[in-house]
PyMOL commands that place a pseudoatom at each C-alpha (Angstrom):
pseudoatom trace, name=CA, resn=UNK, resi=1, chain=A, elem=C, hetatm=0, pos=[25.149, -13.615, -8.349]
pseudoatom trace, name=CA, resn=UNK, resi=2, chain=A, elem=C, hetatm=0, pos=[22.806, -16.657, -6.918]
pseudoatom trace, name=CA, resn=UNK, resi=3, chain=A, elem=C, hetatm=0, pos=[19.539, -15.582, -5.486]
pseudoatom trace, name=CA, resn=UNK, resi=4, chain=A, elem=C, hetatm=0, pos=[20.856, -16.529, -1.957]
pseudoatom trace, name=CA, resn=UNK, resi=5, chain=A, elem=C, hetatm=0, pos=[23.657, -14.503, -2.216]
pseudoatom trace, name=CA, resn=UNK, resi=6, chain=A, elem=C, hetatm=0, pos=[21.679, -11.746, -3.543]
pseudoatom trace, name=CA, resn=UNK, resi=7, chain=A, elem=C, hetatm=0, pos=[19.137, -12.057, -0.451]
pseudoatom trace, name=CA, resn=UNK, resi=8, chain=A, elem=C, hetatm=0, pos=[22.051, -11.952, 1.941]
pseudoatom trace, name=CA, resn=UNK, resi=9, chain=A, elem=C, hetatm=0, pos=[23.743, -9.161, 0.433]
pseudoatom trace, name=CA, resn=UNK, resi=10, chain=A, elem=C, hetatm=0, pos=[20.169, -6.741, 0.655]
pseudoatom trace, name=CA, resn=UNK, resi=11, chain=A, elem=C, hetatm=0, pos=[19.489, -7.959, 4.042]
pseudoatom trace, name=CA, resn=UNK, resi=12, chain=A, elem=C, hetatm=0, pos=[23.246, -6.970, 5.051]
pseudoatom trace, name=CA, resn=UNK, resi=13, chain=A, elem=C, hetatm=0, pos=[22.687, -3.776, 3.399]
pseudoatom trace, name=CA, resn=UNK, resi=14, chain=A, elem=C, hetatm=0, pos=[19.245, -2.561, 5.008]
pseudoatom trace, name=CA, resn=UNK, resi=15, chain=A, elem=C, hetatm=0, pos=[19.748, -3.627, 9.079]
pseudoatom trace, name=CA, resn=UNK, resi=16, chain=A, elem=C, hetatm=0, pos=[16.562, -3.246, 11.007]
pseudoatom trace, name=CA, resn=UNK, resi=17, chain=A, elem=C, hetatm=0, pos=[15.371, -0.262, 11.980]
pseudoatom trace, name=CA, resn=UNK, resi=18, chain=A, elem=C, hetatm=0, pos=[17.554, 0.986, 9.297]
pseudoatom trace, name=CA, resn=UNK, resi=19, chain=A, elem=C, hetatm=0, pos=[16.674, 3.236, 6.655]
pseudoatom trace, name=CA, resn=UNK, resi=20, chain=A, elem=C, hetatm=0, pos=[16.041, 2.469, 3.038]
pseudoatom trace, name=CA, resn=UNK, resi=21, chain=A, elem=C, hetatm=0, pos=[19.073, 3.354, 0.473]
pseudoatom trace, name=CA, resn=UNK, resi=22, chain=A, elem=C, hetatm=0, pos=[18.125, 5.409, -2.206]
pseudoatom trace, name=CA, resn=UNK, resi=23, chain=A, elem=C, hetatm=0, pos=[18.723, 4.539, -5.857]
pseudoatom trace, name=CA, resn=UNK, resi=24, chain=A, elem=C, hetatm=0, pos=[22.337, 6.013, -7.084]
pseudoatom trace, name=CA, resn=UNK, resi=25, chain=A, elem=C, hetatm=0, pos=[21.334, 7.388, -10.397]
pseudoatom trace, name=CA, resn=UNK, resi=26, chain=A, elem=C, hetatm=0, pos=[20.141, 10.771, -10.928]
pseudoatom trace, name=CA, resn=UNK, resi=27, chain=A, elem=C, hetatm=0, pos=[16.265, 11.954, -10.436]
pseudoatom trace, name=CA, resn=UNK, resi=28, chain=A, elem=C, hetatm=0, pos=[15.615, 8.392, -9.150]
pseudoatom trace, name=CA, resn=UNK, resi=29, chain=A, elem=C, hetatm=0, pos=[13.924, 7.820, -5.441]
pseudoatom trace, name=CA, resn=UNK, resi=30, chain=A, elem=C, hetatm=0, pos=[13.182, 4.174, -5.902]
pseudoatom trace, name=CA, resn=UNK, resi=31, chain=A, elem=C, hetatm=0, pos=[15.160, 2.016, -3.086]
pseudoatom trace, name=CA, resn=UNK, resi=32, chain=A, elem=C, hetatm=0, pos=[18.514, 0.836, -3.757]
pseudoatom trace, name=CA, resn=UNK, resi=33, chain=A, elem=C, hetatm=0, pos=[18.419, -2.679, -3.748]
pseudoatom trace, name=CA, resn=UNK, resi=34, chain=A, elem=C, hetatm=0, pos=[21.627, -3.337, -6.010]
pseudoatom trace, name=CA, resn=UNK, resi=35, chain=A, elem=C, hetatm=0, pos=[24.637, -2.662, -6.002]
pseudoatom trace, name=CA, resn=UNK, resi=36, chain=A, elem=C, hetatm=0, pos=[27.245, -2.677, -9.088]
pseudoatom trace, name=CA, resn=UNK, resi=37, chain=A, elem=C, hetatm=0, pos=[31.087, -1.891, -8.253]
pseudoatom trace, name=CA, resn=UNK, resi=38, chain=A, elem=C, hetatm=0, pos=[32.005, 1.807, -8.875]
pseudoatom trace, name=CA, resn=UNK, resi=39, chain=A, elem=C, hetatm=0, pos=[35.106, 1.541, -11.548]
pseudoatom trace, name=CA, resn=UNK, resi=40, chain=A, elem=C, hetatm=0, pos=[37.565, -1.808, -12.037]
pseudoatom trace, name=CA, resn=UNK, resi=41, chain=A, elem=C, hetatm=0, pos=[40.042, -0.382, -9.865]
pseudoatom trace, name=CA, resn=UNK, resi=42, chain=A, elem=C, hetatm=0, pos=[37.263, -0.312, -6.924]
pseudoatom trace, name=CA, resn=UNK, resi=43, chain=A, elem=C, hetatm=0, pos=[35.496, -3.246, -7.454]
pseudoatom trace, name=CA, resn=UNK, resi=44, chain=A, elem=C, hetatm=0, pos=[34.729, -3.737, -3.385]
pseudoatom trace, name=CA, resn=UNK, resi=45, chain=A, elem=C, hetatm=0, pos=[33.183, 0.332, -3.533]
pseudoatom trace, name=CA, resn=UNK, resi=46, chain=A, elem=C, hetatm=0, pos=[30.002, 0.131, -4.575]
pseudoatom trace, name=CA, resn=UNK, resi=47, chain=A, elem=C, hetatm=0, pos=[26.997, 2.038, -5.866]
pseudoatom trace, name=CA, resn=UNK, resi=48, chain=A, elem=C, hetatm=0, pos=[23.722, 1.236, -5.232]
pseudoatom trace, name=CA, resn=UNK, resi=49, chain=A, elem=C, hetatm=0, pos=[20.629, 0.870, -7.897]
pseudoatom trace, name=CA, resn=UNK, resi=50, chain=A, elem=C, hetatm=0, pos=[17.197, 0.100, -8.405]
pseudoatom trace, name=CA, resn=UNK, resi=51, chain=A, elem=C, hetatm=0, pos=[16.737, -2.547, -10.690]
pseudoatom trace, name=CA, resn=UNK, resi=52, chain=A, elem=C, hetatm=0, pos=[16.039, -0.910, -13.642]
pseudoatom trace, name=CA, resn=UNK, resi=53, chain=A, elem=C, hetatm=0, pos=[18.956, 1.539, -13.056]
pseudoatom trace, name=CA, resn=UNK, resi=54, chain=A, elem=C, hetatm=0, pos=[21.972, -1.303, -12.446]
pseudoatom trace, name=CA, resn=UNK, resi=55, chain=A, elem=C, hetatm=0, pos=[20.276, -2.996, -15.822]
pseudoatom trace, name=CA, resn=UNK, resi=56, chain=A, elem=C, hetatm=0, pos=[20.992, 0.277, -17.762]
pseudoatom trace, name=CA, resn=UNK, resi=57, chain=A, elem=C, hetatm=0, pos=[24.511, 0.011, -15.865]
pseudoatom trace, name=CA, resn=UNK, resi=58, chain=A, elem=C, hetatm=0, pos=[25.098, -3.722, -16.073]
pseudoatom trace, name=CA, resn=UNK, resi=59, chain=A, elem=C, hetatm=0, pos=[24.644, -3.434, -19.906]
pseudoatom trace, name=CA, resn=UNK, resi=60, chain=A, elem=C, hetatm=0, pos=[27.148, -0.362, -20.329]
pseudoatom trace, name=CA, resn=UNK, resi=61, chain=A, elem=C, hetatm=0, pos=[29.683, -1.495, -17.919]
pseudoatom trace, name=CA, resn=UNK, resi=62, chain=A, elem=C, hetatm=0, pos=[32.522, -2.648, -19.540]
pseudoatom trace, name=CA, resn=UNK, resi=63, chain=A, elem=C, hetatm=0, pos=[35.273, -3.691, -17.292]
pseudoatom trace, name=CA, resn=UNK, resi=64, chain=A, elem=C, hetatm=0, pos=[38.433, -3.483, -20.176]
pseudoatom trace, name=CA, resn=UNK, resi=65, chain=A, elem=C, hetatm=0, pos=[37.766, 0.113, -21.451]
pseudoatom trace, name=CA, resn=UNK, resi=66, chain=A, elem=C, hetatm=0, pos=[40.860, 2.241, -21.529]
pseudoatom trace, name=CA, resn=UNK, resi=67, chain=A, elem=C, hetatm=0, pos=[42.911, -0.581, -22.004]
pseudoatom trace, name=CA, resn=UNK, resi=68, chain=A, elem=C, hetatm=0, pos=[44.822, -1.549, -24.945]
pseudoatom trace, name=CA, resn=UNK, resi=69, chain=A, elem=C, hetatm=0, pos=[45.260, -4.849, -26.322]
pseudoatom trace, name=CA, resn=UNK, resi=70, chain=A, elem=C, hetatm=0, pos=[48.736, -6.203, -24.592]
pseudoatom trace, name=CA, resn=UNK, resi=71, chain=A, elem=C, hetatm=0, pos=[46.403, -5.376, -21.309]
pseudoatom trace, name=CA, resn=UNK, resi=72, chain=A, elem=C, hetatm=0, pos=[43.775, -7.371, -22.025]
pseudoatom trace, name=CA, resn=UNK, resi=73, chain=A, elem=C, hetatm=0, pos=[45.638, -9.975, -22.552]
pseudoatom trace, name=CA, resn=UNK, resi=74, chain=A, elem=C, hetatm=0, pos=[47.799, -9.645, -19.642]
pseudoatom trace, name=CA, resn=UNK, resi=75, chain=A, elem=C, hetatm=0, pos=[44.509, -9.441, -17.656]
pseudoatom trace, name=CA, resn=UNK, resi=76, chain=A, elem=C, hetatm=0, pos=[43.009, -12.805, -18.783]
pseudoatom trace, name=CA, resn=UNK, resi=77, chain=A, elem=C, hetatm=0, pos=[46.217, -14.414, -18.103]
pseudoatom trace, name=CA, resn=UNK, resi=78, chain=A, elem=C, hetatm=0, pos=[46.655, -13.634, -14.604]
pseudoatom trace, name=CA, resn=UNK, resi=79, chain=A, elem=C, hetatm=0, pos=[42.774, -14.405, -14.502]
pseudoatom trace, name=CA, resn=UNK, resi=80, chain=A, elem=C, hetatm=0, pos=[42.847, -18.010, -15.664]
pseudoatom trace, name=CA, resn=UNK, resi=81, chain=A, elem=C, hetatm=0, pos=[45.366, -19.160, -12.792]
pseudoatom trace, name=CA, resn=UNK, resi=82, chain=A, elem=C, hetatm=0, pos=[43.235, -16.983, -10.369]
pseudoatom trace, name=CA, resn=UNK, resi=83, chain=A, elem=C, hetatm=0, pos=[46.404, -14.413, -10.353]
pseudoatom trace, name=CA, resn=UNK, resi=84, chain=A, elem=C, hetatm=0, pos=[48.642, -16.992, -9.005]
pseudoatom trace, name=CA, resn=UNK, resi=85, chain=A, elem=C, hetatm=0, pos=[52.351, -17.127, -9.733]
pseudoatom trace, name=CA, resn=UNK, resi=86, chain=A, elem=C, hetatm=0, pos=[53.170, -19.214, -12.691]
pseudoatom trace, name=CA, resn=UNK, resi=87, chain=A, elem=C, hetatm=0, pos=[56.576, -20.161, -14.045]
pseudoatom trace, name=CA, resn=UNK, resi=88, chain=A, elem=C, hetatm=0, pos=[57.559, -22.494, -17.322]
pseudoatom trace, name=CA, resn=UNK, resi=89, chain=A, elem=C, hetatm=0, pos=[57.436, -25.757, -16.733]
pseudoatom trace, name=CA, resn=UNK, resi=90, chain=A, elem=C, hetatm=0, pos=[60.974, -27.085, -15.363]
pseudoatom trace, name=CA, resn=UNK, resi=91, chain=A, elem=C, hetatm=0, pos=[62.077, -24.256, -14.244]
pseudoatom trace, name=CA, resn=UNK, resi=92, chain=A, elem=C, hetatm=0, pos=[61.332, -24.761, -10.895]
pseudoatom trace, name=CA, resn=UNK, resi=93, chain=A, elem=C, hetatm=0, pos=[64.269, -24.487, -8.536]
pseudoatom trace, name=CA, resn=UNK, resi=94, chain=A, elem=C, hetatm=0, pos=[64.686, -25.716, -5.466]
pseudoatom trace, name=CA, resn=UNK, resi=95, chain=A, elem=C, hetatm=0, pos=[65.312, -23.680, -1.811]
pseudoatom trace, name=CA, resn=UNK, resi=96, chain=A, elem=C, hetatm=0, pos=[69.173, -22.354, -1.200]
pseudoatom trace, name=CA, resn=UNK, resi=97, chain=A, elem=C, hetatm=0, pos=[69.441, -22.138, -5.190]
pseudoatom trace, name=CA, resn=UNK, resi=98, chain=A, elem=C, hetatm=0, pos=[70.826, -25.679, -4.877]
pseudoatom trace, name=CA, resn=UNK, resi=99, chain=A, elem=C, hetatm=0, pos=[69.688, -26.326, -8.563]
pseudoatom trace, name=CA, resn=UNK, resi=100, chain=A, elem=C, hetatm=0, pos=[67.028, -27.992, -10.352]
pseudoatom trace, name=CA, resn=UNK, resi=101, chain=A, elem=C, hetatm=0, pos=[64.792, -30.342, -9.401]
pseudoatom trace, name=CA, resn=UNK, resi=102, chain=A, elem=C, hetatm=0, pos=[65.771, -32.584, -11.775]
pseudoatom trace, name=CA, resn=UNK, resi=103, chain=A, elem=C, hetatm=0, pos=[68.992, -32.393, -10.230]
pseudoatom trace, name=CA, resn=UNK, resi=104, chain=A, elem=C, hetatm=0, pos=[67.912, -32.848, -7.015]
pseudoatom trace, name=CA, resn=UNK, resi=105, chain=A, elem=C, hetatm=0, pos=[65.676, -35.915, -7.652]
pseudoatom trace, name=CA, resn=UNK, resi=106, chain=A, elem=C, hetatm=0, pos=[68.773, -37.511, -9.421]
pseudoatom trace, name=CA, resn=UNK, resi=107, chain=A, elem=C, hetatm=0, pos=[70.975, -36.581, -5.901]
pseudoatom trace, name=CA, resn=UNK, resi=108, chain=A, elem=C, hetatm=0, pos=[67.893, -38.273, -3.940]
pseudoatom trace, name=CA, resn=UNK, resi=109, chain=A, elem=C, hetatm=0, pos=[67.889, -41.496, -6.468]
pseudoatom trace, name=CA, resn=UNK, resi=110, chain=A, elem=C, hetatm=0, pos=[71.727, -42.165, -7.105]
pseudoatom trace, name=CA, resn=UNK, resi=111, chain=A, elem=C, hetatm=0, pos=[72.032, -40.759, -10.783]
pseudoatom trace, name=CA, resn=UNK, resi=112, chain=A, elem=C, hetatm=0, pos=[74.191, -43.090, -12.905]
pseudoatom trace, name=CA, resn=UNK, resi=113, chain=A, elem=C, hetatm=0, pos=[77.091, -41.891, -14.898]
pseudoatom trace, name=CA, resn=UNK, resi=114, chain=A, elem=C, hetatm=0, pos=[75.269, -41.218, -17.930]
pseudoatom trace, name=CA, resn=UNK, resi=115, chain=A, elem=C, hetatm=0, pos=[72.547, -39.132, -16.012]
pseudoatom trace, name=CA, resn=UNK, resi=116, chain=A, elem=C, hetatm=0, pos=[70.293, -42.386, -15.726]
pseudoatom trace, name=CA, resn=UNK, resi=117, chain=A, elem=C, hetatm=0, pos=[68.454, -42.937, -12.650]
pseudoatom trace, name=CA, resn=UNK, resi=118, chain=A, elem=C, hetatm=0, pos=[70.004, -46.318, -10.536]
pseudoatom trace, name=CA, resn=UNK, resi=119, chain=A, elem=C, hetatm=0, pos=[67.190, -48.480, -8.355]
pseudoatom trace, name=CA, resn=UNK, resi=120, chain=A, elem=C, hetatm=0, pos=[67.194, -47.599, -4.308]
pseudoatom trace, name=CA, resn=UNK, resi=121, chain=A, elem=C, hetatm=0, pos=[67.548, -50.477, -2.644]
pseudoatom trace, name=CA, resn=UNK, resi=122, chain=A, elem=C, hetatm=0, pos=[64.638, -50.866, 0.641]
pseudoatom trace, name=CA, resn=UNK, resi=123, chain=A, elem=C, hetatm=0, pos=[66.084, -51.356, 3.571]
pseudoatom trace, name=CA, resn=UNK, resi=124, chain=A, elem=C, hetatm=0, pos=[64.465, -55.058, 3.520]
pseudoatom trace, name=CA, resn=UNK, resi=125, chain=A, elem=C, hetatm=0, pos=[67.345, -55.753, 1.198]
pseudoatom trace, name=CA, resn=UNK, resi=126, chain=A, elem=C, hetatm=0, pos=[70.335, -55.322, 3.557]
pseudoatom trace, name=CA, resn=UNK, resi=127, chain=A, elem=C, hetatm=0, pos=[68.574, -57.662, 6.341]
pseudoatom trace, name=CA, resn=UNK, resi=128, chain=A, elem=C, hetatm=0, pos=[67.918, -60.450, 3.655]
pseudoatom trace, name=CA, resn=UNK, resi=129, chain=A, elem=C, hetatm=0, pos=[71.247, -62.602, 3.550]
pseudoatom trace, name=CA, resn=UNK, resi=130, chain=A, elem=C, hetatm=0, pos=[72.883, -63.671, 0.089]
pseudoatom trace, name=CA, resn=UNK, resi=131, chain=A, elem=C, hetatm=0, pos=[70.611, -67.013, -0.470]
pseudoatom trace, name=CA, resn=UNK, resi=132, chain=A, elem=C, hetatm=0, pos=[67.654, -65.488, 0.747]
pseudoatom trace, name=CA, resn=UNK, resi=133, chain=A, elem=C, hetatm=0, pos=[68.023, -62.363, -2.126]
pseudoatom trace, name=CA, resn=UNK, resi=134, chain=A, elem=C, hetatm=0, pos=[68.907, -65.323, -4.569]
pseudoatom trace, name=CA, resn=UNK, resi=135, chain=A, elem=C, hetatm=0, pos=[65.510, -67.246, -3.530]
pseudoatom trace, name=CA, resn=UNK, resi=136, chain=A, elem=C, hetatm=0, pos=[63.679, -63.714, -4.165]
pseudoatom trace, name=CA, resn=UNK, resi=137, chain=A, elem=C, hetatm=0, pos=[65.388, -63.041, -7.072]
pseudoatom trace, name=CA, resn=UNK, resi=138, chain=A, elem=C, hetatm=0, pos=[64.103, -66.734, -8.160]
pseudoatom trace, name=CA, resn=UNK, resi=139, chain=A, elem=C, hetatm=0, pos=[60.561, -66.447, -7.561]
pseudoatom trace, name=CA, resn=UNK, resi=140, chain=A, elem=C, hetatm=0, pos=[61.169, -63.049, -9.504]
pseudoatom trace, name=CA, resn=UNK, resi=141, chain=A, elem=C, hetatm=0, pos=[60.492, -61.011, -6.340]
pseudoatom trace, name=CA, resn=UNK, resi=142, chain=A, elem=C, hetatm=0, pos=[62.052, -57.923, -5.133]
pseudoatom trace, name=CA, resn=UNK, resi=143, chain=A, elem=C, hetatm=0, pos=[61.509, -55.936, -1.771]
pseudoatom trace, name=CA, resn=UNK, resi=144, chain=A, elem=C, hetatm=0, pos=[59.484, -55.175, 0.190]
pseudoatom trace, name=CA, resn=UNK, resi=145, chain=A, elem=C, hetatm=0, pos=[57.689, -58.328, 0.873]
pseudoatom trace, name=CA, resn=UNK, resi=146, chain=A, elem=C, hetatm=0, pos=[56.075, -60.594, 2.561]
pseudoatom trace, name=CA, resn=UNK, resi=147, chain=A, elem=C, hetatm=0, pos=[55.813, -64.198, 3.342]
pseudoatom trace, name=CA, resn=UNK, resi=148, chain=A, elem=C, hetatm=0, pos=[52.169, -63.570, 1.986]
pseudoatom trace, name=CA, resn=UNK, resi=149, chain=A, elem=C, hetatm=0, pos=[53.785, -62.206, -1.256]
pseudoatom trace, name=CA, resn=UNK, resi=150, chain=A, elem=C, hetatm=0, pos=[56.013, -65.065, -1.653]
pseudoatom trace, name=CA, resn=UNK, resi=151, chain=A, elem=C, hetatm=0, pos=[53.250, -68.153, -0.644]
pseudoatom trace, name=CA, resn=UNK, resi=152, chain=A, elem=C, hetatm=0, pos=[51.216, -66.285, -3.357]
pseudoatom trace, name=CA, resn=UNK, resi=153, chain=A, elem=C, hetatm=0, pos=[54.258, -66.194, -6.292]
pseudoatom trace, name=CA, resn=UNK, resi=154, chain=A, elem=C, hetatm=0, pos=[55.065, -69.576, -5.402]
pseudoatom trace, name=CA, resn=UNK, resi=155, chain=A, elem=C, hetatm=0, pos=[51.747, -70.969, -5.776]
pseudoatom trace, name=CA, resn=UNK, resi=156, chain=A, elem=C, hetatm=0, pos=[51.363, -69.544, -9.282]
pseudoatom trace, name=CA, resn=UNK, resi=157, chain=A, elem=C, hetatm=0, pos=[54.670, -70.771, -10.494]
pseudoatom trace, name=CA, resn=UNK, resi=158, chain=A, elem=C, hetatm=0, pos=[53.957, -74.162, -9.271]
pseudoatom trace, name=CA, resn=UNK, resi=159, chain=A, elem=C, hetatm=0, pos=[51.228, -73.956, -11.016]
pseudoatom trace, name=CA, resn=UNK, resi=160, chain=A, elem=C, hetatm=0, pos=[52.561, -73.329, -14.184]
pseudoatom trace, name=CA, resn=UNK, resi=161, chain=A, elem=C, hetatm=0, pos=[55.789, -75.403, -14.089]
pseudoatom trace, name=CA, resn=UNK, resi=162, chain=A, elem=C, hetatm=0, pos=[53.998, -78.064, -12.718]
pseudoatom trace, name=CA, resn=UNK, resi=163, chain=A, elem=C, hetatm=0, pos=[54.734, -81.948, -15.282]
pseudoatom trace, name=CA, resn=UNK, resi=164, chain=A, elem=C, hetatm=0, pos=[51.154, -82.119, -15.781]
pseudoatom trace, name=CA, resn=UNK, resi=165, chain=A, elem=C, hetatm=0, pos=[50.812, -78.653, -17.214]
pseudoatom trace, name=CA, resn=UNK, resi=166, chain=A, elem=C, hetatm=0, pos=[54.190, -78.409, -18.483]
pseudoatom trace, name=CA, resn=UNK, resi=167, chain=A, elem=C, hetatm=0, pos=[53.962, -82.097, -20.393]
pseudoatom trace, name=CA, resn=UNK, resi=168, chain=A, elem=C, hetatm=0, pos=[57.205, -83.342, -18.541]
pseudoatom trace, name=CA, resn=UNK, resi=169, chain=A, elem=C, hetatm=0, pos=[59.254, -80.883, -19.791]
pseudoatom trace, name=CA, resn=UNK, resi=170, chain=A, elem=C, hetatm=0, pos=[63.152, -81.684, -18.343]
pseudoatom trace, name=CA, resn=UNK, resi=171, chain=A, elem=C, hetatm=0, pos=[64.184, -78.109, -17.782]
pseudoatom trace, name=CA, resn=UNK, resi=172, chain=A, elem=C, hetatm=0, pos=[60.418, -76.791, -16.367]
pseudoatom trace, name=CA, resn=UNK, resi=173, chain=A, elem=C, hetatm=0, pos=[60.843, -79.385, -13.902]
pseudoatom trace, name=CA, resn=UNK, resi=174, chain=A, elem=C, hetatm=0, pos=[64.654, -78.283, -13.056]
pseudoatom trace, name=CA, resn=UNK, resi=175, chain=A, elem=C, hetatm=0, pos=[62.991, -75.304, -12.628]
pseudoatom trace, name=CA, resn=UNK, resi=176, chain=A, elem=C, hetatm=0, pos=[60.659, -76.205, -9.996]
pseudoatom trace, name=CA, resn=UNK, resi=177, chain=A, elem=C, hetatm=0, pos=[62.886, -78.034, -8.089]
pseudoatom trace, name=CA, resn=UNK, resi=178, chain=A, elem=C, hetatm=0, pos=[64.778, -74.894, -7.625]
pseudoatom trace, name=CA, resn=UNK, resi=179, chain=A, elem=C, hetatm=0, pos=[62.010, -72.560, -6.981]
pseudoatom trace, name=CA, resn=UNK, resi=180, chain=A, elem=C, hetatm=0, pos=[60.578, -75.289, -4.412]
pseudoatom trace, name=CA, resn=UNK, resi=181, chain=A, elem=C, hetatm=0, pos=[63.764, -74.644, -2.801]
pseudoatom trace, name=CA, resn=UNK, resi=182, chain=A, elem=C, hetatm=0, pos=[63.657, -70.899, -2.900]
pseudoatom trace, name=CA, resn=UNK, resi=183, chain=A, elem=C, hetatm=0, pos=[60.313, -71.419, -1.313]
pseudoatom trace, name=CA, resn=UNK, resi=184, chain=A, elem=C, hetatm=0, pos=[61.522, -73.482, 1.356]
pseudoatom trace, name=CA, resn=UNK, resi=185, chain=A, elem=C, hetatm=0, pos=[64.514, -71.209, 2.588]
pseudoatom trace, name=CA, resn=UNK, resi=186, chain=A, elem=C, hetatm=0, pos=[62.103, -67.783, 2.361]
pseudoatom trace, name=CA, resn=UNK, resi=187, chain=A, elem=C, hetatm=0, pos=[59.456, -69.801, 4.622]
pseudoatom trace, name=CA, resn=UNK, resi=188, chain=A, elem=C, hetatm=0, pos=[61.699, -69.497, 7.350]
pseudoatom trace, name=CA, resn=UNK, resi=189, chain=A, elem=C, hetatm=0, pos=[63.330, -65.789, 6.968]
pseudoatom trace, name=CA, resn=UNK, resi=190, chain=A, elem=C, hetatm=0, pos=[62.611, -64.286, 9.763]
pseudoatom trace, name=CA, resn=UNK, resi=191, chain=A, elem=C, hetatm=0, pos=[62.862, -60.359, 7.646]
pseudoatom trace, name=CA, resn=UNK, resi=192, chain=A, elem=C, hetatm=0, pos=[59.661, -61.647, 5.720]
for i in range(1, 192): cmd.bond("trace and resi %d" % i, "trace and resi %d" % (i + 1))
show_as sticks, trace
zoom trace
């Protein structure tokens, strides 16, 4: 227990005009200051010590006796997920007992005959006509974009299919005439 915490929990024991607790234990009559919980099953019901006193009890207290090893056990389980409800991996299963997720994600996606997961189109896609996908799919773009997105892709494959940096290479400069084309139509799509 911090210090702080401690504080607040003596001054929330002993009110004002209150009177002074007296130690728990036996033949003692120094003030109850501390307070240790009474048994594990009533940790919130509390008995209250001098300090010497909950030292003495502090060092016998032992929170697992009575309990037998499967218990223990048991007990630090539920305590490292802060006695939460856990469940193995992948078993999770989805409201209405509709299956598992796995299913479910593969009904969200489109699953494939062989289980495989098939691409979602974005809704970009259906307002793009045939030779504006074809342009995209020539500056090796796919939606969503922008006209941003496709000034920027452009610029970098002019760049590197460009004669000087390409050494007049025939087919690098088919290339660009094609992508400069591509670049051309997407300019003026008015979905971009």
């Amino acid at each position: 227990m911090t210090r702080a915490r401690s504080h607040r929990a003596t001054e929330q024991a002993f009110a004002p005009g209150e009177a002074i607790r007296a130690c728990d234990h036996p033949d003692c009559s120094a003030a109850g200051e501390h307070r240790a919980p009474q048994s594990r099953d009533r940790l919130t019901d509390y008995y209250w010590f001098c300090l010497d006193h909950v030292r003495a009890y502090n060092k016998a207290w032992d929170y697992f006796q009575g309990l037998g090893p499967e218990a223990i056990e048991a007990s630090i389980r539920r305590d490292t997920v802060w006695e939460r409800p856990t469940w193995p991996l992948g078993s999770w299963r989805i409201e209405g007992g509709e299956g598992r997720l796995d299913a479910a994600l593969a009904r969200a996606f489109g699953a494939g005959p062989n289980g495989s997961i098939r691409p979602v189109r974005h809704p970009q896609w259906q307002l793009l006509s045939a030779h504006e996908r074809e342009a995209l799919a020539l500056l090796d773009l796919e939606p969503p974009v922008t006209l941003q997105d496709v000034k920027l892709r452009y610029k970098g494959l002019v760049k590197k299919l460009h004669p000087d940096a390409t050494g007049n290479d025939a087919n690098a400069e088919e290339r660009l005439k094609r992508i400069n084309a591509a670049y051309e139509r997407l300019k003026h799509c008015p979905h971009l």
